[in-house]
Residue frames relative to the residue before (quaternion, step in Angstrom):
aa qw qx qy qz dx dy dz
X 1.0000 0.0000 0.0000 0.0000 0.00 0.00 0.00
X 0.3927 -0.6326 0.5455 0.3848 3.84 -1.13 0.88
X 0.4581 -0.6075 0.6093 0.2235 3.08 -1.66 0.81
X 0.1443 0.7511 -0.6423 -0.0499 3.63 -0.95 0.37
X 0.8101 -0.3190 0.2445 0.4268 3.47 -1.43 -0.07
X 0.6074 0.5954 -0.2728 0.4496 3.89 1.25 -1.07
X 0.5668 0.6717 -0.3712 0.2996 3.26 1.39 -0.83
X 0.8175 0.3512 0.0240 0.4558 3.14 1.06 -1.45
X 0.5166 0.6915 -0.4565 0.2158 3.71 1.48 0.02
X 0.5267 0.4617 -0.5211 0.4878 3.64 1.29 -0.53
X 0.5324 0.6247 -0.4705 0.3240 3.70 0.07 -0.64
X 0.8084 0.2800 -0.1005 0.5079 3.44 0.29 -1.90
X 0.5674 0.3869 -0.5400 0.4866 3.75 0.85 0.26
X 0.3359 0.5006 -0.6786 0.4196 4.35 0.66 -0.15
X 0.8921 0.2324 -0.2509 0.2952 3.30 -0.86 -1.87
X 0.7037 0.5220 -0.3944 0.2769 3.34 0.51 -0.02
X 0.4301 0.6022 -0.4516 0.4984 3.55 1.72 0.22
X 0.7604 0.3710 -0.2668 0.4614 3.25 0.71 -1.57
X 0.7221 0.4929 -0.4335 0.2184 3.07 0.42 0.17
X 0.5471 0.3810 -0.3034 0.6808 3.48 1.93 -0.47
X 0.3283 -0.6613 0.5635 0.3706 3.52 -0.14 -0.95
X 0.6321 0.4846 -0.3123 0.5177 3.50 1.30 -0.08
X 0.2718 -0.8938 0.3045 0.1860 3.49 -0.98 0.97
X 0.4394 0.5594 -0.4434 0.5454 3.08 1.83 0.08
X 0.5698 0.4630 -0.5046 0.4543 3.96 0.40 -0.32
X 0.6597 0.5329 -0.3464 0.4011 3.60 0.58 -0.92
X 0.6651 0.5323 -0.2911 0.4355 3.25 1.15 -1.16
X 0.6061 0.4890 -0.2345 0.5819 3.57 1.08 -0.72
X 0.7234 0.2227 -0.3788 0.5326 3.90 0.48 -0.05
X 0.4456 0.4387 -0.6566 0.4218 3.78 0.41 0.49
X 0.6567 0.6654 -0.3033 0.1844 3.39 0.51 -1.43
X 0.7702 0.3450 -0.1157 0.5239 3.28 1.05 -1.38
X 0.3741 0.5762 -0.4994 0.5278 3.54 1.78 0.39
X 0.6618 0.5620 -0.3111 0.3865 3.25 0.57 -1.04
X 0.6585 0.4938 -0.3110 0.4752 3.81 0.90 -1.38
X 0.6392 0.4095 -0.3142 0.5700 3.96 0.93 -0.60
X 0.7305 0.2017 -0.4500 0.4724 3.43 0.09 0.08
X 0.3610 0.5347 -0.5836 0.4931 3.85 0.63 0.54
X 0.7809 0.5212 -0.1606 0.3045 3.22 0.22 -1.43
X 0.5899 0.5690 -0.1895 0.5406 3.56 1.47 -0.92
X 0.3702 -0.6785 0.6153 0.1549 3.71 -0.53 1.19
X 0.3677 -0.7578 0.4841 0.2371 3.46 -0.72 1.27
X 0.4075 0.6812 -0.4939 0.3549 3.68 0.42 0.10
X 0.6301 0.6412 -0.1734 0.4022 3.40 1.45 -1.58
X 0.6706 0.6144 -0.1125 0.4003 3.25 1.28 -1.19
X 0.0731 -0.8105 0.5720 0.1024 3.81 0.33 1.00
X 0.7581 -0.0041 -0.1069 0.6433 3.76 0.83 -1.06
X 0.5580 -0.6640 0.4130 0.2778 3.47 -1.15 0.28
X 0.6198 0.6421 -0.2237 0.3917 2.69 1.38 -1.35
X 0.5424 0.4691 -0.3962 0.5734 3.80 0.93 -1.48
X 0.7392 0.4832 -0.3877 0.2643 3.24 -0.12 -1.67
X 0.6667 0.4805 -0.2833 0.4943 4.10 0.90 -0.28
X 0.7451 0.1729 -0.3715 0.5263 3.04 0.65 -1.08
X 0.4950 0.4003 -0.6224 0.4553 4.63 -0.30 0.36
X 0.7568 0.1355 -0.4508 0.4535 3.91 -0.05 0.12
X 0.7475 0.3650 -0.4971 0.2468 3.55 0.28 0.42
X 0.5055 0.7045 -0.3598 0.3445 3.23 1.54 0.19
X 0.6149 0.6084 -0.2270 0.4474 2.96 1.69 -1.46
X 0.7469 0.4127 -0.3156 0.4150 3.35 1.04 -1.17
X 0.4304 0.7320 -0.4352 0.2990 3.61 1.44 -0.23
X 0.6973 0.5029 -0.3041 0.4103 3.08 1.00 -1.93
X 0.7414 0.5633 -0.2607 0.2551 3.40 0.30 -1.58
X 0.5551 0.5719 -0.2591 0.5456 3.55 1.65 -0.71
X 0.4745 0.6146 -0.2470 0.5797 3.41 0.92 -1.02
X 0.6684 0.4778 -0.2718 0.5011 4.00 0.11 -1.05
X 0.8200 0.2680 -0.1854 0.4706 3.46 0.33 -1.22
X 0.3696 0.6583 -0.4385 0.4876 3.93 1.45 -0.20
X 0.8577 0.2736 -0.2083 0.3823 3.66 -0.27 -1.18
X 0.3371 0.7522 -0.3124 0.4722 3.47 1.79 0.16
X 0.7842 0.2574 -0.0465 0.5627 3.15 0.61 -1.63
X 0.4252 0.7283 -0.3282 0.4255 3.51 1.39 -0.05
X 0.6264 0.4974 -0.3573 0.4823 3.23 1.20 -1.52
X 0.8784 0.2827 -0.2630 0.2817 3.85 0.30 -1.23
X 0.2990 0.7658 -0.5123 0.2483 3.76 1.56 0.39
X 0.5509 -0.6200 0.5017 0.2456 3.47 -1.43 1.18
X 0.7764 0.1901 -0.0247 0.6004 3.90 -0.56 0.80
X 0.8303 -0.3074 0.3760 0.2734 3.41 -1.95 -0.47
X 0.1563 -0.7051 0.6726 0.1611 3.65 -0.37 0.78
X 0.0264 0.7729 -0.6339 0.0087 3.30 -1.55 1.10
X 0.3798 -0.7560 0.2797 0.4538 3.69 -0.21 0.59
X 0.7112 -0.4338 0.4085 0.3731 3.28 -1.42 0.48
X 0.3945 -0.7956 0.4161 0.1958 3.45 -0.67 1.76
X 0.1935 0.8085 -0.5325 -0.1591 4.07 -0.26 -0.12
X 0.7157 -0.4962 0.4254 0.2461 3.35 -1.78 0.71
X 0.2567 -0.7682 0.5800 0.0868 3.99 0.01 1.82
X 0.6866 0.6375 -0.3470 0.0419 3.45 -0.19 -1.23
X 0.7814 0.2976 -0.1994 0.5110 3.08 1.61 -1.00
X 0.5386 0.5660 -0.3273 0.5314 3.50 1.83 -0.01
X 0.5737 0.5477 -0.3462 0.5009 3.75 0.88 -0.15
X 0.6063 0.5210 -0.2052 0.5646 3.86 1.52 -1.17
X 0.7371 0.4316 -0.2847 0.4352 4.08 0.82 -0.61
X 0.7822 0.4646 -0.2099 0.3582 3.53 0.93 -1.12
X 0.4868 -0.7061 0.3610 0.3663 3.35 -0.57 1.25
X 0.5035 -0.6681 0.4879 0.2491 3.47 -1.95 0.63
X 0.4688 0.5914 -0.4995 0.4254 3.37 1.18 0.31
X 0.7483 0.4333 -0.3434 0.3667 3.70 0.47 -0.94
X 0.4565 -0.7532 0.3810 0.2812 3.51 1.64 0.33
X 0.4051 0.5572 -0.5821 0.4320 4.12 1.39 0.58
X 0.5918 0.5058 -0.5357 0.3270 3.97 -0.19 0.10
X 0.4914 0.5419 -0.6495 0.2075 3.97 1.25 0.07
X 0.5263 -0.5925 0.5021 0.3462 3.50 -0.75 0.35
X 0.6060 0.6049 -0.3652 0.3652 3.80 0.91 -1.12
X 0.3758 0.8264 -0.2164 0.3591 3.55 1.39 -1.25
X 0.8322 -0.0201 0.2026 0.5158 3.36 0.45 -1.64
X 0.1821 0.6839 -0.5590 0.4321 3.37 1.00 1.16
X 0.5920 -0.5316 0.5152 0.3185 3.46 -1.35 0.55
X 0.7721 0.3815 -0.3259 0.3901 3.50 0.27 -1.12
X 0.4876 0.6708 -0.3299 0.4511 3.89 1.33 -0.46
X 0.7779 0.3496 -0.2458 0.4606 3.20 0.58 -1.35
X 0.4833 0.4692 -0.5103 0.5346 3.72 1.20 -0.50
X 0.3621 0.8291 -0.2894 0.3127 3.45 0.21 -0.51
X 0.8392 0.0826 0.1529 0.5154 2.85 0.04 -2.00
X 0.0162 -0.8610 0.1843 -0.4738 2.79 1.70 0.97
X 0.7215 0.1800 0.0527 0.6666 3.52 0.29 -1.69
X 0.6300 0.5114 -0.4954 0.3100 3.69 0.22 0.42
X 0.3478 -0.7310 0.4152 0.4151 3.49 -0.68 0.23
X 0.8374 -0.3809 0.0994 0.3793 3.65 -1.24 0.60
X 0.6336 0.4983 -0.2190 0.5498 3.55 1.33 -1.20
X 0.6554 0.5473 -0.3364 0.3972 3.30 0.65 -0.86
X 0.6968 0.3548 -0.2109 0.5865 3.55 0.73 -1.34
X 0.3502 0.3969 -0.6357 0.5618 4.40 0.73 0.16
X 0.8205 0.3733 -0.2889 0.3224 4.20 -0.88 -1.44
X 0.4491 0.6985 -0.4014 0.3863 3.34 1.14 -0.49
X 0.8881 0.3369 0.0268 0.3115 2.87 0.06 -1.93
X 0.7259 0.5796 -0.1852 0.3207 3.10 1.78 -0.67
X 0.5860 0.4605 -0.1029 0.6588 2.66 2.27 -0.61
X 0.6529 0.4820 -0.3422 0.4736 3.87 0.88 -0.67
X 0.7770 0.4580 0.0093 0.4317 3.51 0.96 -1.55
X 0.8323 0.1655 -0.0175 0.5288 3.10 0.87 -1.30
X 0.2155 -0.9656 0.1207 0.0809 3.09 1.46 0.41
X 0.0471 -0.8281 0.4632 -0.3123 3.20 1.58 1.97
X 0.2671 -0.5899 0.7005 0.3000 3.82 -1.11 0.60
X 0.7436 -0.5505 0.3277 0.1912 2.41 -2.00 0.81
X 0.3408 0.5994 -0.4798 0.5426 4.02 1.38 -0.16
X 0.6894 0.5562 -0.3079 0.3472 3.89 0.31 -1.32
X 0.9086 0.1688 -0.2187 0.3132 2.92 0.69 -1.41
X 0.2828 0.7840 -0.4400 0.3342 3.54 1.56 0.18
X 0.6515 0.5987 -0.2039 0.4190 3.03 1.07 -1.62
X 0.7196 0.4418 -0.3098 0.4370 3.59 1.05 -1.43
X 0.7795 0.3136 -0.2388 0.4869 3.68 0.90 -0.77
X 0.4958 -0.7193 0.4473 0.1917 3.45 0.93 0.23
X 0.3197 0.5169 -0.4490 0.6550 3.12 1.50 1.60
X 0.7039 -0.5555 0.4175 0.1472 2.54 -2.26 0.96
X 0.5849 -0.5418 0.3998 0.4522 4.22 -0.77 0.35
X 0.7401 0.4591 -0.1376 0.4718 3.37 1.08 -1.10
X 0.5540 0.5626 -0.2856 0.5432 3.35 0.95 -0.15
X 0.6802 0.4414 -0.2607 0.5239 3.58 0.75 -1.27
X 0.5688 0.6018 -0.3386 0.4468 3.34 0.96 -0.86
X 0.6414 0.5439 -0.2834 0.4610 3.70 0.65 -1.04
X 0.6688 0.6843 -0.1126 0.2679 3.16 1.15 -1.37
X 0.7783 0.3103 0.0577 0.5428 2.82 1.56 -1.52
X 0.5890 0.5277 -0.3516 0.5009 3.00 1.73 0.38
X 0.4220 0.5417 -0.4560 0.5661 3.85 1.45 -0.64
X 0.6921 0.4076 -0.4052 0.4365 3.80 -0.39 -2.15
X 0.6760 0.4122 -0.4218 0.4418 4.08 -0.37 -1.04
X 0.7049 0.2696 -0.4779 0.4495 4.11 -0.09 -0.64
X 0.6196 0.5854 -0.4617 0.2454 3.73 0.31 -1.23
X 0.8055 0.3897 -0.2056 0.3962 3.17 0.74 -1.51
X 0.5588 0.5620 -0.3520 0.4979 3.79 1.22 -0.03
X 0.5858 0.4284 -0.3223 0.6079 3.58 1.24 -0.36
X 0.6464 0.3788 -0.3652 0.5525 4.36 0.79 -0.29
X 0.9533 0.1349 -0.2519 0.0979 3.23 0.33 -0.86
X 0.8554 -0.3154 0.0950 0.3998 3.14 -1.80 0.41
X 0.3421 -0.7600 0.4807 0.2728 3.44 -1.14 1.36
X 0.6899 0.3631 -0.2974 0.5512 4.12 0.82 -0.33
X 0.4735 -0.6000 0.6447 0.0100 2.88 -1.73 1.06
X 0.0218 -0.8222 0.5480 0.1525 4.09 -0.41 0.56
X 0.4648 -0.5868 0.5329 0.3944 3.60 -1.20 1.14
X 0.6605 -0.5350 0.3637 0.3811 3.63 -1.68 0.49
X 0.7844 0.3768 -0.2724 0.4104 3.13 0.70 -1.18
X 0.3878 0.7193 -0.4328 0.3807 3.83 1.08 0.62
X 0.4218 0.7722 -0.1673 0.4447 2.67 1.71 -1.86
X 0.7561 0.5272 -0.1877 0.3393 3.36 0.16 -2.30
X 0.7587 0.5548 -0.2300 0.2523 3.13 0.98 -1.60
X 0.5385 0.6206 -0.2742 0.4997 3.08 1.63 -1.67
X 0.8680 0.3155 -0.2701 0.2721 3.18 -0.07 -1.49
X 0.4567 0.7170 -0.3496 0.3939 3.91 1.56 0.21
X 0.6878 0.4906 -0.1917 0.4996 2.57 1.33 -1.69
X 0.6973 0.5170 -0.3601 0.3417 3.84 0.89 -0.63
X 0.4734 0.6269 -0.3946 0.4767 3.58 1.64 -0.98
X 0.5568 0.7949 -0.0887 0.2239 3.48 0.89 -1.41
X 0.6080 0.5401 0.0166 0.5816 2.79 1.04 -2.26
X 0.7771 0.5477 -0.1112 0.2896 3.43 0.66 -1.99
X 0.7931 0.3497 -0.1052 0.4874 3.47 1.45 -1.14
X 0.6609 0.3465 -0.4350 0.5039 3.04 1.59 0.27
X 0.5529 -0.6097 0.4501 0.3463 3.97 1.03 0.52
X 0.4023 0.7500 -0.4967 0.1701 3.66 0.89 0.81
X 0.2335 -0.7771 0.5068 0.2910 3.51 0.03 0.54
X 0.6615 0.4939 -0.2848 0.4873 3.69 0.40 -1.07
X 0.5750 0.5500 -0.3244 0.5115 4.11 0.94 -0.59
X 0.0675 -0.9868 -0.1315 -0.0660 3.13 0.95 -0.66
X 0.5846 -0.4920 0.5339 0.3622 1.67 -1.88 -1.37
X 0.3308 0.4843 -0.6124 0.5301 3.37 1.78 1.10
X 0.7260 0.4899 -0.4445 0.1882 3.66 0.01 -0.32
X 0.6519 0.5401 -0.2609 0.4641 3.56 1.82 -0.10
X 0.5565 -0.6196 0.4432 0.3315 3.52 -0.86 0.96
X 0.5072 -0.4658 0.4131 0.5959 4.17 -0.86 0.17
X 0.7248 0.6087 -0.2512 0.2027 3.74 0.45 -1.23
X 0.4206 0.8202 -0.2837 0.2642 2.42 1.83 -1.33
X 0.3754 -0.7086 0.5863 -0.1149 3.62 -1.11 2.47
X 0.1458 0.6578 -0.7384 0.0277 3.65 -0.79 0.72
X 0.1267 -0.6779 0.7237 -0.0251 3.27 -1.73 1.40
X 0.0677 -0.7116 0.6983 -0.0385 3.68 -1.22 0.81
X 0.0696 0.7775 -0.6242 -0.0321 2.48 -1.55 1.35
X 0.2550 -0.7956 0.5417 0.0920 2.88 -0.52 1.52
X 0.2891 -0.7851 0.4837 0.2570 3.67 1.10 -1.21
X 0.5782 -0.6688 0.2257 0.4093 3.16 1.47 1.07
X 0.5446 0.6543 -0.3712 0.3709 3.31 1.52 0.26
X 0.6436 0.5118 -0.2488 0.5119 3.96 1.07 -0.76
X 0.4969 -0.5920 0.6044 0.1932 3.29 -1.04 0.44
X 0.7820 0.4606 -0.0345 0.4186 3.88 -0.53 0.09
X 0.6543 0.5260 -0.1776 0.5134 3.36 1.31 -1.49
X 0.4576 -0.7776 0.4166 0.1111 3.39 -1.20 0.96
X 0.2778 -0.8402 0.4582 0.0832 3.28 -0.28 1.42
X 0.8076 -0.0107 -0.3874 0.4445 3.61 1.24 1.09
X 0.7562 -0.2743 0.3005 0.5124 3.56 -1.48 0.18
X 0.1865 0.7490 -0.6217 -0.1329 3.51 -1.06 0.53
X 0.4666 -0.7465 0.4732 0.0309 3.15 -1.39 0.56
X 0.7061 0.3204 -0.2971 0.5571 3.93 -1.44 0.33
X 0.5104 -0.5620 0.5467 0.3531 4.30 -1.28 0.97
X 0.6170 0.5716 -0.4201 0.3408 4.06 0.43 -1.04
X 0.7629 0.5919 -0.0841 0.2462 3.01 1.06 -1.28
X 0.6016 0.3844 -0.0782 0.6958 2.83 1.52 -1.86
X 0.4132 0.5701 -0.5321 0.4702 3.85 0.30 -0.22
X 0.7644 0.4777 -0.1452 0.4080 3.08 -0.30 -2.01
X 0.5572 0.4051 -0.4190 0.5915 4.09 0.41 -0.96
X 0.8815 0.1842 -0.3747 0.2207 3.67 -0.65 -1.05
X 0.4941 0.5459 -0.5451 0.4009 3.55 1.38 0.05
X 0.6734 0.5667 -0.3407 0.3306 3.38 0.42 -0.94
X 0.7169 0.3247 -0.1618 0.5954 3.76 1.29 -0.77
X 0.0301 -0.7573 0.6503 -0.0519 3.92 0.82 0.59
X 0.6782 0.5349 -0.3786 0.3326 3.65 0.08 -1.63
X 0.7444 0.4294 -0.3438 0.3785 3.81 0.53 -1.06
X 0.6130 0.6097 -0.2590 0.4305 3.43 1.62 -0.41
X 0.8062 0.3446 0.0002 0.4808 3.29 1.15 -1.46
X 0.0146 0.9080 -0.3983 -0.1292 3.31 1.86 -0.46
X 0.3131 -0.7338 0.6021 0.0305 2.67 -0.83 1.82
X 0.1832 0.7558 -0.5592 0.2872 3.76 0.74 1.22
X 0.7715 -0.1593 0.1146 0.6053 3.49 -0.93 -1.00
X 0.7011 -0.4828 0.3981 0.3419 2.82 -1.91 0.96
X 0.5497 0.5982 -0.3803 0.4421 4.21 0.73 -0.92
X 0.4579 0.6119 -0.5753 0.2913 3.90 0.52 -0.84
X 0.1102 0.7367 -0.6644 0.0608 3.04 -1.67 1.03
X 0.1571 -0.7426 0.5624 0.3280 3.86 -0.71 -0.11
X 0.3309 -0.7697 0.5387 0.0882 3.31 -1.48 0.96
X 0.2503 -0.6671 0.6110 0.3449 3.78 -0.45 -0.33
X 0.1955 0.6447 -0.7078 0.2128 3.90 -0.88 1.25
X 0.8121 -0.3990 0.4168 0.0866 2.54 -2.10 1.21
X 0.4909 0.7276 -0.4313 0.2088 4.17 0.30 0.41
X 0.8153 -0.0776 -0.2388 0.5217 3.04 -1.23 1.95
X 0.8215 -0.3683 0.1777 0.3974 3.81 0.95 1.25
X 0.6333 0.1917 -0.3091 0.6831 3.64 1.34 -0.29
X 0.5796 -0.3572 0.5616 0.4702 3.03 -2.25 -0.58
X 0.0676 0.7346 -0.6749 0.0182 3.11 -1.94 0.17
X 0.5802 -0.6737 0.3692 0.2704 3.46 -0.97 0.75
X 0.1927 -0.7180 0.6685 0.0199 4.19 -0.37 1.10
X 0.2651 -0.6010 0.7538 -0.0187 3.27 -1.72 1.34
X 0.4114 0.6617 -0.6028 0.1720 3.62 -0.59 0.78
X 0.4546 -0.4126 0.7882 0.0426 2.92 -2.37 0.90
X 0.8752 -0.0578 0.1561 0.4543 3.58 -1.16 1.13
X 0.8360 -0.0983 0.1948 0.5034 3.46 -0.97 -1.25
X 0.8749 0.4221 -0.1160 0.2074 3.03 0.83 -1.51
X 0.4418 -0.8127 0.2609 0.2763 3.51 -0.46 0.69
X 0.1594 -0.8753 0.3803 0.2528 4.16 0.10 0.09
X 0.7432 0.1185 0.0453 0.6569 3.43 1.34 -0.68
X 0.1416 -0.6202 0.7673 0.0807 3.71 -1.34 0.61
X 0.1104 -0.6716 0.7326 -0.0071 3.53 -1.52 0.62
X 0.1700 0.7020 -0.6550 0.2220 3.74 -0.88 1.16
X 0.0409 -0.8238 0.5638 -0.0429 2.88 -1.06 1.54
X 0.4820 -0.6083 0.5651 0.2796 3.66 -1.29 0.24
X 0.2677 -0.8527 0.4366 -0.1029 3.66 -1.05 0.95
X 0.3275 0.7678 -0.5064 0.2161 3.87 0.55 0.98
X 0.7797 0.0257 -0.1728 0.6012 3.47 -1.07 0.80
X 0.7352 -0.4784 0.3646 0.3126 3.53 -0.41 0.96
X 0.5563 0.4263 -0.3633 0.6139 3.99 1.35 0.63
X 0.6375 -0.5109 0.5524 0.1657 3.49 -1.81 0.61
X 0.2088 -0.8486 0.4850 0.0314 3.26 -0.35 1.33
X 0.7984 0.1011 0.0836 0.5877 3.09 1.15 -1.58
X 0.0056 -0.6735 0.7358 0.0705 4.09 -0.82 0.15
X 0.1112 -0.7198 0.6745 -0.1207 3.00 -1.10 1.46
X 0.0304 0.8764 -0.4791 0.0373 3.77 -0.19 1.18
X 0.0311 0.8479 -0.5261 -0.0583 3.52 -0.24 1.05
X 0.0691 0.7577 -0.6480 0.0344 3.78 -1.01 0.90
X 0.3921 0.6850 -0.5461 0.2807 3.59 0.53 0.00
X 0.3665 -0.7682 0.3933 0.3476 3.93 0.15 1.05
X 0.5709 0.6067 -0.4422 0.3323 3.41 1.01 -1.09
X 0.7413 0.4246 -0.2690 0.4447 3.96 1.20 -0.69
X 0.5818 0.7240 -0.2407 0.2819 3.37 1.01 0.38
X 0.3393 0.8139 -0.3855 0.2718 3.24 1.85 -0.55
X 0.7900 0.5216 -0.1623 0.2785 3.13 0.53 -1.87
X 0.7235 0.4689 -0.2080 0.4619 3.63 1.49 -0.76
């Protein structure tokens, strides 16, 4: 079969989520991959593939640079941009290793997060996409030994951050019923058995929602209390049609606020010892397209 540019765009949109966390940025660095390989006399072109994935890495990193920039002055929590897994996890081949679900989980990509740009390019190319290190020097124009360094810091950091249990799906289901549950009948004591003591809730509204918390809060009494007390940003008292759904997003279930087509609020949480670890709440519209 001829290779052409179409061949490889689910491919080069994978590393380019995980590598911003935002899919319209991703969507916008396939694109201008695309405009350079317009531009690039095919003669020039020994493999396509490298030849796509060094301009979409490069442009990954460099985007990435100007991301945590505008990061510093964002209103509240930054969370990545949720996107619908179920039917993109079912298309993408299992050789190129993008179907691990961990990969593209919210808490991962927060995660990968605290790395710096190059680091999280070797990370992913070698952990995820699973290129030797000759490959990926080449793609970022670094050294073998250097990448090596590279991918040996990111691998301890993130093994020292990250979560030490793993939740079955249909646990997931239970928790995240039982919280919808808890939520629409205004139970405080419900709850708050379902939330660890530690138990983190981050919203991101993006200074754009009314209601939406503009920091991390902490302790079940607390966070309990906030989401009873803010129900509306949960339950939106918007159109009369509002419903929540359970769907598949960024590899786990999670909890979907929509009107009609449109979506208003994702909810994804983290699970250890049968209690709520994390609540992750995204409603900023600008992050919604994708769900």
């Amino acid at each position: 079969m001829m290779e052409s540019f179409e061949t490889y765009r689910s491919y080069l949109f994978a590393i380019a989520y995980r590598m911003l966390g935002s899919a319209m940025d991703a969507e916008d660095m396939v694109q201008e991959t695309y405009l350079r390989y317009q531009c690039t006399p095919p003669e020039t072109i020994t493999s396509l593939k490298a030849f796509l994935t060094t301009i979409i890495s490069r442009l990954c990193v460099d985007q990435l640079h100007l991301a945590h920039r505008q990061r510093e002055q964002y209103l509240g929590p930054w969370l990545p941009e949720p996107i619908i897994t179920a039917e993109i996890l079912e298309v993408i081949s299992p050789e190129e290793h993008v179907d691990r679900e961990e990969s593209i989980s919210i808490a991962f990509l927060l995660l990968l997060e605290q790395l710096q740009p190059v680091e999280r390019a070797v990370f992913l190319l070698r952990e995820v996409f699973d290129y030797d290190y000759a490959e990926i020097a080449t793609f970022l124009g670094k050294s073998q030994v250097t990448c090596r360094q590279w991918f040996s810091r990111a691998k301890k950091h993130l093994a020292d951050h990250r979560p030490r249990f793993s939740t079955p799906p249909e646990t997931q289901r239970q928790m995240l019923t039982s919280f919808q549950r808890a939520l629409q009948a205004g139970e405080m004591t419900a709850l708050v058995n379902l939330l660890a003591e530690d138990v983190t809730f981050w919203a991101d509204g993006g200074g754009k929602v009314k209601g939406v918390a503009t920091r991390q809060i902490s302790g079940r009494e607390v966070v309990a209390r906030f989401i009873l007390d803010n129900t509306p940003i949960f339950r939106n008292t918007l159109p009369a049609d509002t419903r929540v759904e359970l769907a598949e997003v960024n590899g786990q279930l999670a909890l979907i606020t929509r009107s009609g087509d449109r979506a208003f609020a994702v909810l994804t949480i983290d699970v250890e010892a049968q209690h709520i670890r994390a609540i992750r709440f995204v409603a900023n519209p600008d992050k919604l397209a994708h769900v």
